[in-house]
C-alpha positions as CSV (number, residue, x, y, z in Angstrom):
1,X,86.7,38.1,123.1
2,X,88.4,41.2,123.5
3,X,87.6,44.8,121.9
4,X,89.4,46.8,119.5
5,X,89.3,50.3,120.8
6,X,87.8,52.6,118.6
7,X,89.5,54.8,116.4
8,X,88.1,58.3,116.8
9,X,87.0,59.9,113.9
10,X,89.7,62.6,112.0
11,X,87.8,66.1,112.1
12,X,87.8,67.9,109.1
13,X,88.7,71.6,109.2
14,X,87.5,74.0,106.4
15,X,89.6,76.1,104.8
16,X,88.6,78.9,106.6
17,X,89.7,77.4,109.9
18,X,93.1,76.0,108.4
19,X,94.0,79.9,107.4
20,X,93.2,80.6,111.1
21,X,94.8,78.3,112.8
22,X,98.1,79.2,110.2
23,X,97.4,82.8,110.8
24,X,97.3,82.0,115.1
25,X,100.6,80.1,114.4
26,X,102.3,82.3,112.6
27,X,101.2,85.6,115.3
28,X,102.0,82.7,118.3
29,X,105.9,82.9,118.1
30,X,106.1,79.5,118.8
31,X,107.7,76.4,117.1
32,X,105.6,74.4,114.9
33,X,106.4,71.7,117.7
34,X,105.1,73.6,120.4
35,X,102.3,75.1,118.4
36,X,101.1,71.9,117.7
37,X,101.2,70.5,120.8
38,X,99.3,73.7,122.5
39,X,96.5,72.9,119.4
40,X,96.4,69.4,120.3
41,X,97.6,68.9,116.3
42,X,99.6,66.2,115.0
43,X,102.7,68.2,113.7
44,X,102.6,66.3,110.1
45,X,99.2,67.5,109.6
46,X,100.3,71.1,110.1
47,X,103.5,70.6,108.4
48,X,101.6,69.8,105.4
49,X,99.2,72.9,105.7
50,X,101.8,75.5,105.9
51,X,103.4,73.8,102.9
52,X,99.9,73.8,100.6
53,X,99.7,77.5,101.8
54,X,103.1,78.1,100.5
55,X,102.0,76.9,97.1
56,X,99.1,78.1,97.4
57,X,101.0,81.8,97.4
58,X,103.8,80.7,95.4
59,X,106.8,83.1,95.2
60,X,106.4,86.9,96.8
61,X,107.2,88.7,93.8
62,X,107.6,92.6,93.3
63,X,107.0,95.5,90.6
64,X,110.6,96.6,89.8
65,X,111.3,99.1,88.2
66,X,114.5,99.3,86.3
67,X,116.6,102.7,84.7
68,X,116.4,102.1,80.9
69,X,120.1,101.8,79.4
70,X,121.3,102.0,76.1
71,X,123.0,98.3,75.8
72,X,124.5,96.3,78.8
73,X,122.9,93.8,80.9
74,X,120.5,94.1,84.2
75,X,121.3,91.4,87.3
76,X,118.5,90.2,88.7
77,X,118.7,88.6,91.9
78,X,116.4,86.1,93.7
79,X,115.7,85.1,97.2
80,X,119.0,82.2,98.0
81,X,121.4,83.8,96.0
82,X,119.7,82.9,92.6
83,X,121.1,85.7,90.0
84,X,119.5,86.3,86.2
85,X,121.7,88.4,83.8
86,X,119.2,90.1,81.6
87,X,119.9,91.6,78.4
88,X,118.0,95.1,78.1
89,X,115.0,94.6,75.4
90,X,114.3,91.2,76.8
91,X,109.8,91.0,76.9
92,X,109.6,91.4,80.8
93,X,107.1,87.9,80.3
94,X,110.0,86.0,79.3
95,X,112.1,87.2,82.2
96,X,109.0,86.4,84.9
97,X,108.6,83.1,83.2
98,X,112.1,82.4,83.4
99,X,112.2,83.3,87.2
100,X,109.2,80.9,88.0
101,X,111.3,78.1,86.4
102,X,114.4,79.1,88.8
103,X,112.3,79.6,91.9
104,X,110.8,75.9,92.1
């Protein structure tokens, strides 16, 4: 009769230690390769991390403030080249939902 060997158990990190060990990787300099390796991580499992924290903070958006015009158009443009021609008037709402919808 032979023996399986025993799978060890997965340890389950909080959400407090996940933020550290992002925050440790991000301040490291390192590749997420190297990183990983150093943590004793499986690379997939910190892959997926830094991808939940990226939804988790979705897009870094900023207060603009724009010059009122009388008529014309303002060009908005987004992080990879992304541009939004916006009539003046237009409910800034409309404009930050429409912005959402591009960035995804």
């Amino acid at each position: 009769m032979s023996k399986t060997p025993k799978r060890e158990k997965r340890k389950r990190r909080s959400g407090a230690e996940i933020e550290k060990i992002i925050a440790a990787y991000r301040e490291s300099g390192l590749t997420q390769v190297a990183f990983a390796r150093k943590r004793d991580l499986k690379l997939r499992t910190l892959r997926k991390w830094l991808g939940k924290e990226r939804v988790m903070r979705g897009p870094a958006f900023r207060e603009v403030r724009v010059p009122v015009r009388s008529g014309g158009e303002t060009t908005i443009r987004l992080p990879g080249g992304v541009e939004m021609e916006v009539p003046s008037g237009v409910d800034c709402d409309w404009v930050l939902k429409v912005a959402r919808g591009l960035w995804k």
